[in-house]
C-alpha positions as CSV (number, residue, x, y, z in Angstrom):
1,X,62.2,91.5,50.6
2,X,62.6,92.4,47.2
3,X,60.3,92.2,43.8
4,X,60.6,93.4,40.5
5,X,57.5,95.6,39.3
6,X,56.5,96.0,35.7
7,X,53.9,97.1,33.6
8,X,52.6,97.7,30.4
9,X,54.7,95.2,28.5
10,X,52.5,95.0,25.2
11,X,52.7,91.4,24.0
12,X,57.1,91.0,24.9
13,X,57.6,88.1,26.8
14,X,61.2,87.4,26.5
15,X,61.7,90.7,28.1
16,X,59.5,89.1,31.2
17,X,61.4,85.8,30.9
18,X,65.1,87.6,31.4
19,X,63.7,89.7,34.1
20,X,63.1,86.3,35.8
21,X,66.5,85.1,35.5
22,X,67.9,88.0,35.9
23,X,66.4,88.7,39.3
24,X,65.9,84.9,40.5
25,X,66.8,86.3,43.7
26,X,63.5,88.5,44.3
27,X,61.0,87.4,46.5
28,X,58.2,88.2,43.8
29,X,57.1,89.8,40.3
30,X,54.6,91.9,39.9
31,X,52.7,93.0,36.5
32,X,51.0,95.9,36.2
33,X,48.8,95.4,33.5
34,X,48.8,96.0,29.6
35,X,50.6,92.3,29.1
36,X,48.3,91.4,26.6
37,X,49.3,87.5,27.1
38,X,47.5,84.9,28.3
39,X,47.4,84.6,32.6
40,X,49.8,81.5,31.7
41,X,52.1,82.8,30.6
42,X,53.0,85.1,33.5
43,X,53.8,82.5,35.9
44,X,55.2,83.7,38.7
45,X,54.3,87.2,38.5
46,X,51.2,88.8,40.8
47,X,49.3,90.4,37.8
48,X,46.4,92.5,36.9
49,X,44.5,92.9,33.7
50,X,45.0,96.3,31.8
51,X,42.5,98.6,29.4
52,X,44.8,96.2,25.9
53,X,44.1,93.1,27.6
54,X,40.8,92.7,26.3
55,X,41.8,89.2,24.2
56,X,43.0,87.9,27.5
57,X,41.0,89.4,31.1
58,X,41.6,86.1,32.8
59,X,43.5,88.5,35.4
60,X,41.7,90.6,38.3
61,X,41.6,94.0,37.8
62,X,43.0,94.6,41.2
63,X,44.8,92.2,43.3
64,X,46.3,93.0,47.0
65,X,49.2,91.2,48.0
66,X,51.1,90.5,51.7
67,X,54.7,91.9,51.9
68,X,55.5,90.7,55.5
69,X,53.8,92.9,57.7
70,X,52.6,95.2,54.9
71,X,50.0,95.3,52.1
72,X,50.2,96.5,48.7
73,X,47.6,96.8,45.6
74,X,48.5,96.2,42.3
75,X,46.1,97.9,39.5
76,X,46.6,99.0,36.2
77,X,44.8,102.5,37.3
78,X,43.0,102.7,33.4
79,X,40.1,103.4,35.4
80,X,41.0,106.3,37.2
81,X,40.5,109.9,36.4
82,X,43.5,111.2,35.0
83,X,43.7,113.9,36.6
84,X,43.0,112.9,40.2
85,X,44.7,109.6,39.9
86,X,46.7,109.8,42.7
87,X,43.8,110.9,45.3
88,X,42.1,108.1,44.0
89,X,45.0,105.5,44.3
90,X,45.2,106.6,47.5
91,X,41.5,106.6,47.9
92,X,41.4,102.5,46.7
93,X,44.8,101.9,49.2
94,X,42.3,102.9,52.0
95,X,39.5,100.9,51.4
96,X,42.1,97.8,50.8
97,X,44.0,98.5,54.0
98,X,47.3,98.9,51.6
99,X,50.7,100.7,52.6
100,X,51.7,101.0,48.9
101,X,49.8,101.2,45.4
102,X,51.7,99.3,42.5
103,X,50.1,101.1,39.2
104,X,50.8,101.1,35.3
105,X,49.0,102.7,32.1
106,X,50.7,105.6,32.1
107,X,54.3,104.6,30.5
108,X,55.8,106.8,32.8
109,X,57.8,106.6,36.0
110,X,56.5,108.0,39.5
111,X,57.2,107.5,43.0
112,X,54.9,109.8,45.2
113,X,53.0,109.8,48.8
114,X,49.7,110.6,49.4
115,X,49.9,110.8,53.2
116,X,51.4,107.5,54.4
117,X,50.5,105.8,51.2
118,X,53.3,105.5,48.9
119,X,52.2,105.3,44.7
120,X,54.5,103.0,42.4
121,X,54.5,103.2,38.9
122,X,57.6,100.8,37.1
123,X,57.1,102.8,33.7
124,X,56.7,100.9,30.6
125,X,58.6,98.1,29.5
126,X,57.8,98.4,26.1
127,X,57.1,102.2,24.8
128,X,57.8,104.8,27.6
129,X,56.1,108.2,27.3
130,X,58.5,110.0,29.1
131,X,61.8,109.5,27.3
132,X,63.3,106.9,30.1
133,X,63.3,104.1,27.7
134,X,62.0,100.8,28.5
135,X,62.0,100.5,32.2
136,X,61.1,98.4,35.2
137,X,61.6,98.9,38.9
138,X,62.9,96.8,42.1
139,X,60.8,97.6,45.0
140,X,62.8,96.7,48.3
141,X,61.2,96.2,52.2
142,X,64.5,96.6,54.0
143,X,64.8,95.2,57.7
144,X,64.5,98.7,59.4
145,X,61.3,98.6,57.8
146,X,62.7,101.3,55.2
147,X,61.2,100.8,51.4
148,X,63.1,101.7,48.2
149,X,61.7,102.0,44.8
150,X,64.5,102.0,42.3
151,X,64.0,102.4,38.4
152,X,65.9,100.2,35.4
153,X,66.6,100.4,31.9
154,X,65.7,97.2,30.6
């Protein structure tokens, strides 16, 4: 299974758009947060409101998705102390029954487990604070029940 994770986009939507065609093959999209568009206009992606999206908060705060026999939560993470984000990540993955935490807000790229729960963070497709560029990731559930998390420059 494969989807394409991205977050804190910031108002581009042709970016989205080309992600779609370009990855027609993936099973799903998933948005982070920080769109700052209308639900509407992400069609197709599993998204989540961000700390910008105050115009439009037609989205959940936290949604938790199916990915065959696993399940993942998708949050922006605004909400969660800085400096103990990933414990409480984790923490929320828990209480959701989640194998894997898809996050944003923090325009950087990370990959890391807490115990068996693995933490996701596709960057920023607009403004990345960590000198990447604009990025976005493919998140794969391979057959052997492996999972890859693989970053993009847009």
């Amino acid at each position: 299974m494969k989807y394409v994770v991205v977050s804190d986009s910031h108002g581009l939507e042709s970016e989205l758009e080309l992600l779609m065609l370009r990855h027609s093959d993936a099973d799903g999209f998933i948005h982070c947060g920080d769109s700052e568009l209308p639900a509407y206009k992400l069609t197709g992606f599993s998204a989540v409101t961000g700390n910008n999206d105050y115009i439009y908060n037609e989205l959940p705060e936290q949604l938790v998705i199916s990915m065959g026999n696993k399940k993942a939560l998708i949050i922006h993470s605004h909400r969660q102390s800085y400096v103990h984000r990933d414990h409480d990540l984790y923490k929320l993955a828990l209480e959701h029954g989640c194998d894997y935490v898809f996050y944003g807000h923090s325009h950087a790229y990370a990959d890391t487990m807490v115990n068996h729960v693995r933490l996701m963070n596709p960057g920023s497709l607009f403004l990345s604070r960590d000198r990447r560029g604009k990025t976005y990731a493919i998140f794969e559930l391979h057959e052997d029940g492996e999972a890859s998390f693989t970053l993009y420059n847009y």
